[in-house]
N, C-alpha and C positions, 0 to 999 in steps of 0.2 A: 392495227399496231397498238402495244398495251402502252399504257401513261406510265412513265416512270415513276417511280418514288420521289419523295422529294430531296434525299438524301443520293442521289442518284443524278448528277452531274457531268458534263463534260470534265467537267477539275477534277471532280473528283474520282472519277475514273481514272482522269493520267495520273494523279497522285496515288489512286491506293495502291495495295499489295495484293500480292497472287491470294495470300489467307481473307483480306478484306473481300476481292473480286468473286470469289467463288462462295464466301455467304449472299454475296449479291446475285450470283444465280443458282443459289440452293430458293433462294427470295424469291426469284422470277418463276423458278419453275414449281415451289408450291403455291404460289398466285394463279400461273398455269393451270393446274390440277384443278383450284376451286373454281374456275369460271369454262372448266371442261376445252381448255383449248391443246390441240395434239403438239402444237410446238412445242419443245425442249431444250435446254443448253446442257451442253456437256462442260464438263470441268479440265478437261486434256488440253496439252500445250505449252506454251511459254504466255510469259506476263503479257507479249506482246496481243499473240491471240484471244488469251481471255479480253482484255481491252476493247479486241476489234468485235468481236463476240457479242459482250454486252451493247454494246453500243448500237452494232446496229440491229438487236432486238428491242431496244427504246425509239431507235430512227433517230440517236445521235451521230452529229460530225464531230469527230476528233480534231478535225484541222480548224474548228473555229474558236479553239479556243486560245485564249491571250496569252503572249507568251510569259511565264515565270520570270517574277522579279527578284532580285538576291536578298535574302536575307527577309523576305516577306512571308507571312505565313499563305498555305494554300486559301483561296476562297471557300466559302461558306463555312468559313471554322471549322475546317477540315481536318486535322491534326497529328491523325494515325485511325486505327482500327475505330469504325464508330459503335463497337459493342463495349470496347473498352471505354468509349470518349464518353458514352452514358452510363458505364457503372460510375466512373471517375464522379460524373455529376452527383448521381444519385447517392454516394458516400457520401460526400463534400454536403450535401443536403440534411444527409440525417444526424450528420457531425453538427451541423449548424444547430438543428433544429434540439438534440441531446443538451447545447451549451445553452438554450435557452431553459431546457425544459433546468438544466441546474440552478441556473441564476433565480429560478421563481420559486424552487425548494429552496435553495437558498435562504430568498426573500420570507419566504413563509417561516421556515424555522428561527430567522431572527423574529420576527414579529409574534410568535407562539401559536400560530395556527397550524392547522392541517394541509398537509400538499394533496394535493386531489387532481389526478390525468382525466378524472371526467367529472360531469356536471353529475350533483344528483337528479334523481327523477321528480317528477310529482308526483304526487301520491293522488292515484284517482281514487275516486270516494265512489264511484259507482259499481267499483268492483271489493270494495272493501268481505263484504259476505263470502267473496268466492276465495281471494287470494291472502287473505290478513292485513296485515297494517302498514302499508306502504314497501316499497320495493327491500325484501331482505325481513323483516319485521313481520309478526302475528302478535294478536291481542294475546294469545296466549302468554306470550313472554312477557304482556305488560301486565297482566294480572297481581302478579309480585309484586310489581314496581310501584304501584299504584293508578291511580283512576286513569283512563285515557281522557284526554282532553272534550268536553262539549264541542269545542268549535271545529271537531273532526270526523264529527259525526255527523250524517247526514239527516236534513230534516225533514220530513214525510207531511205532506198536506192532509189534511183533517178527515177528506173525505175516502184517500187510500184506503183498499180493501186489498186484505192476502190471500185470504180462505178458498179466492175462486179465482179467474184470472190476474191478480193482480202480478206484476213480476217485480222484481226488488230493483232491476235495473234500472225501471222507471222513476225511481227514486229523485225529486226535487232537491236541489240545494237549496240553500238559504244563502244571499249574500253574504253574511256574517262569516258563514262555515266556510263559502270559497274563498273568499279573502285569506280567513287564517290557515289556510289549507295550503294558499299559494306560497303565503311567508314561513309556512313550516320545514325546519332543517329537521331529516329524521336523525341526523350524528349528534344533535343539542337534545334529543328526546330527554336521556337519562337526568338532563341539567332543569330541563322545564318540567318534571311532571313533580305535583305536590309529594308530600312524606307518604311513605310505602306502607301501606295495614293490610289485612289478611284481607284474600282475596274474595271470603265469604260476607266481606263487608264492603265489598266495590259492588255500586249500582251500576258500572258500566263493562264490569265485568259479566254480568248477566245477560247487558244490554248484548254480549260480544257472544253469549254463548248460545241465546235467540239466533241471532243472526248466522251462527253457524249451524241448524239445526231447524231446518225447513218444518219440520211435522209438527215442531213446537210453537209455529206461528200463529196469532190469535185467527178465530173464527173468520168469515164473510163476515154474520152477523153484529161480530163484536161495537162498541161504541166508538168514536172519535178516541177518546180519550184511551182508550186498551190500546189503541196502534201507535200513539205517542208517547206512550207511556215507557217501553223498553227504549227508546230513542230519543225520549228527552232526558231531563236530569230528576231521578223523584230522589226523594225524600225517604231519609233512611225510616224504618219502623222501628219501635222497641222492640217487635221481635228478633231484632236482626240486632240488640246491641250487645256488645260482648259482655253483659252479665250471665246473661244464657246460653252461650256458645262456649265451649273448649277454647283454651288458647290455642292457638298458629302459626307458626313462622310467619315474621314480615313478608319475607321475599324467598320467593322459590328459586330465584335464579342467581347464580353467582355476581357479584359485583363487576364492570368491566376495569380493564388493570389501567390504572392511571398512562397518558402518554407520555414519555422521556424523551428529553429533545437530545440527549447526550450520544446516544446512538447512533443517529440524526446527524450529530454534527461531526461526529468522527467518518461516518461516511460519505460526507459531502467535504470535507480535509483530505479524503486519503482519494477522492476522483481528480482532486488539483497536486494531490503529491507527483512530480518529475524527478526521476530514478535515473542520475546519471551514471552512466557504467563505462570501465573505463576501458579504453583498447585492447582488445587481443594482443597480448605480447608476442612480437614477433621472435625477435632474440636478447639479447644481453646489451647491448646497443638500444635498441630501441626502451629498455626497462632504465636506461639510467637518461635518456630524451625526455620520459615520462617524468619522471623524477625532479627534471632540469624546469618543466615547464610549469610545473607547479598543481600536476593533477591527484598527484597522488597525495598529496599534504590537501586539499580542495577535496577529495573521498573523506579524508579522515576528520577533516571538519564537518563537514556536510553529515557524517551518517552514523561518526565516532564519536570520540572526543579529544579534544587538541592535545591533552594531557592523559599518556598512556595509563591505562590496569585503570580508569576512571570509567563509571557508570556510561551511557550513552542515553538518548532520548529514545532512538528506536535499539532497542538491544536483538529482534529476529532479523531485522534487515543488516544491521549492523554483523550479526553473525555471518551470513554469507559473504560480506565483501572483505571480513577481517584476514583471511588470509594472503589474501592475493595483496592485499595494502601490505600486512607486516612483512611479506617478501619480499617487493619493491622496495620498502624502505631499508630492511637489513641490507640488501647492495646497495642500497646507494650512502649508506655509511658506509662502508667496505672502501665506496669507491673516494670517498671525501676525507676518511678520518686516513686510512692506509695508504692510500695514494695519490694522497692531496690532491684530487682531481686533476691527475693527469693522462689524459688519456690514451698517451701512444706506451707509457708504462702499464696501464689497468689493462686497456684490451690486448696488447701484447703477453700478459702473464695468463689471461684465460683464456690466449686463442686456442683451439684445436690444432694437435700433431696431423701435418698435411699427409701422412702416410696412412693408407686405408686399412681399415679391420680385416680380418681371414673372412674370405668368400665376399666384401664388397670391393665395388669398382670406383675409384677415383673418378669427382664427377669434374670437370674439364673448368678452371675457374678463366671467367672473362677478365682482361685487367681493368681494372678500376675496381674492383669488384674487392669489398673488405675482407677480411680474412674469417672465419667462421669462430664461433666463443664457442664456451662451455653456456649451459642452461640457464635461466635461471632460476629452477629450483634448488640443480645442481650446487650453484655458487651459495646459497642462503641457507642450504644444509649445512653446507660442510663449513660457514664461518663459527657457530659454536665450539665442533670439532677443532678447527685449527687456533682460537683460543684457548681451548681445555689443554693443546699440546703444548704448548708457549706460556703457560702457569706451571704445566710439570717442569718444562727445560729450567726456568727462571730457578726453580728450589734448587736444582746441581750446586754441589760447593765450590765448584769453578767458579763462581759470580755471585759469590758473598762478599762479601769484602772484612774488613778487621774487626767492625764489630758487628758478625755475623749474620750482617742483613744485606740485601739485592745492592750490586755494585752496577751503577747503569756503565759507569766506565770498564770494568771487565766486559759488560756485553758488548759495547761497541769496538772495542779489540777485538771480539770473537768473530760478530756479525758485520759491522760496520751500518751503513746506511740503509740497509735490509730492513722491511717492513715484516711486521709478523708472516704473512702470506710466504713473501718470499724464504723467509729464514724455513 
């Protein structure tokens, strides 16, 4: 009889589901498959059969298990589907593990350093001939820049021979060199190496181009001194000083671009930026709730500014939400300045005519159920319009008065208590 799993319980079998159950015996029977055994489980039936199914292919008793307490969760942190209950984790982990990695860019860009997700390498010196100057780096590049360091070069015992068996891998270090080898940053290179002269006046530029260039290594026969010679520090010659030589470029290689931390800091601002957005407006009711509660004036501070047609902080994000804010607000002065927020007069004047359009069917309303509005884009269009109209009526010579200007008293004989909307 095969061992269960350990996620594979009496509990947890009365708790799963028929989707949980049956990855449990997709489980069983590719375990099956590798250890070559002809038993099978099928997947047919009801939740009850899959239950009885697995279970007694483990040589579990259903009936020994405890009975369920209310309001307790299942055993073994059981909780639902356990493919989900481990992604859930495994998110929850790398969320974790993301806000630490911020806090320490963070930390680095206040302090002016580098954020770095790995360690640098060392730099082996025994393979310097084969591969260049430490992980990323060639002497070539340093040739420019000036001399490479002594204490990166490796130092070769007295009696070393190349000519015939000698191999360069066998190369000795010197304390001195391992030391400065181990405290060497190659990202500080550009900062530690002396002033930059032409490359035809670097002794360690030669030293670099020996060592890449096998055929040109001195004799067997050679002295002590020939084999340490390209490997220690000599001493420059007159022939080599730039009264005799053409001038040169300093440096063959372009400068690296200074780092900005400005960058830096605007992208570690906008991973803590929260972008609140506001409801789906459901109808005309629910746009002036919004209004009431204080979310829509809370968008326009937040991403606008408090005082309209004025600059914003963020002006693209600001673009996208300006709409949907200035329509909000246009009803909800409609509903405050027009109709002194009252509301069985506002949503009475914009409910919908309960008679249906040609070709639709009356949808059956429940009672309690409010009566249906006009839109609200609908209402926030058309209040410019129904302003524009109520400045033409105002000019009529009916509601001038004696000396030729708006008699508010003619209008309220005409109109009475009528709000613009209404008139």
């Amino acid at each position: 009889m095969p061992e269960p799993p350990p996620h594979v319980t009496v509990c947890t079998i009365l708790a799963a589901k028929v989707k949980v159950l049956k990855s449990w015996i997709d489980e069983a029977n590719f375990t099956a498959d590798k250890v070559k055994r002809n038993e099978r489980l099928t997947k047919q039936g009801t939740i009850d059969t899959l239950r009885t199914r697995l279970a007694s292919y483990y040589g579990l008793d259903l009936t020994t298990a405890p009975p369920p307490q209310e309001g307790a969760a299942p055993p073994g942190g059981f909780t639902g589907e356990p493919e989900h209950a481990a992604s859930q984790q495994v998110f929850e982990t790398q969320w974790d593990y993301m806000t630490q990695l911020l806090d320490r860019w963070k930390l680095c860009d206040t302090e002016g350093r580098p954020f770095r997700l790995l360690k640098p390498e060392p730099i082996n010196l025994h393979e310097l001939h084969l591969e260049g100057f430490g992980p990323g780096l060639n002497l070539g590049l340093m040739q420019g820049q000036g001399a490479v360091p002594p204490s990166m070069l490796p130092a070769a015992p007295s009696g070393l021979t190349f000519g015939g068996g000698g191999d360069a891998r066998s190369l000795r270090l010197s304390p001195m060199s391992m030391a400065a080898a181990a405290a060497y940053q190659p990202w500080l290179m550009q900062q530690q190496l002396p002033p930059a002269y032409p490359a035809y006046m670097n002794p360690y530029a030669a030293a670099a181009a020996l060592m890449h260039t096998p055929w040109a290594l001195p004799a067997a026969h050679a002295s002590p001194s020939a084999h340490t010679g390209f490997i220690s520090t000599p001493t420059p010659t007159p022939s080599t000083s730039t009264q005799s030589l053409p001038p040169t470029p300093a440096s063959l290689t372009a400068p690296l671009p200074a780092t900005t931390t400005t960058s830096s800091s605007l992208l570690l601002n906008s991973c803590s930026l929260k972008i609140t957005a506001l409801d789906h407006v459901k109808d005309l009711r629910h746009a002036i709730q919004l209004s009431k509660d204080g979310k829509v004036q809370d968008s326009r501070c937040k991403y606008g500014n408090p005082v309209k047609n004025r600059k914003t902080s963020n002006p693209s994000l600001w673009e996208i939400k300006r709409g949907k804010v200035n329509r909000l607000e246009s009803v909800y002065d409609v509903y405050v300045e027009d109709f002194k927020a009252d509301n069985s007069r506002f949503f009475g004047f914009f409910a919908l005519s309960s008679a249906p359009r040609g070709g639709q069917r009356k949808r059956p309303r429940i009672d309690g159920d409010p009566a249906p509005c006009q839109g609200l884009n609908k209402v926030a269009n058309a209040r410019r319009r129904c302003y524009s109209a109520i400045a033409e009526e105002m000019k009529c010579e009916s509601y001038l008065g004696s000396d030729g200007t708006f008699c508010v008293d003619k209008w309220r004989a005409r109109w009475g208590d009528k709000n613009k909307w209404e008139v």
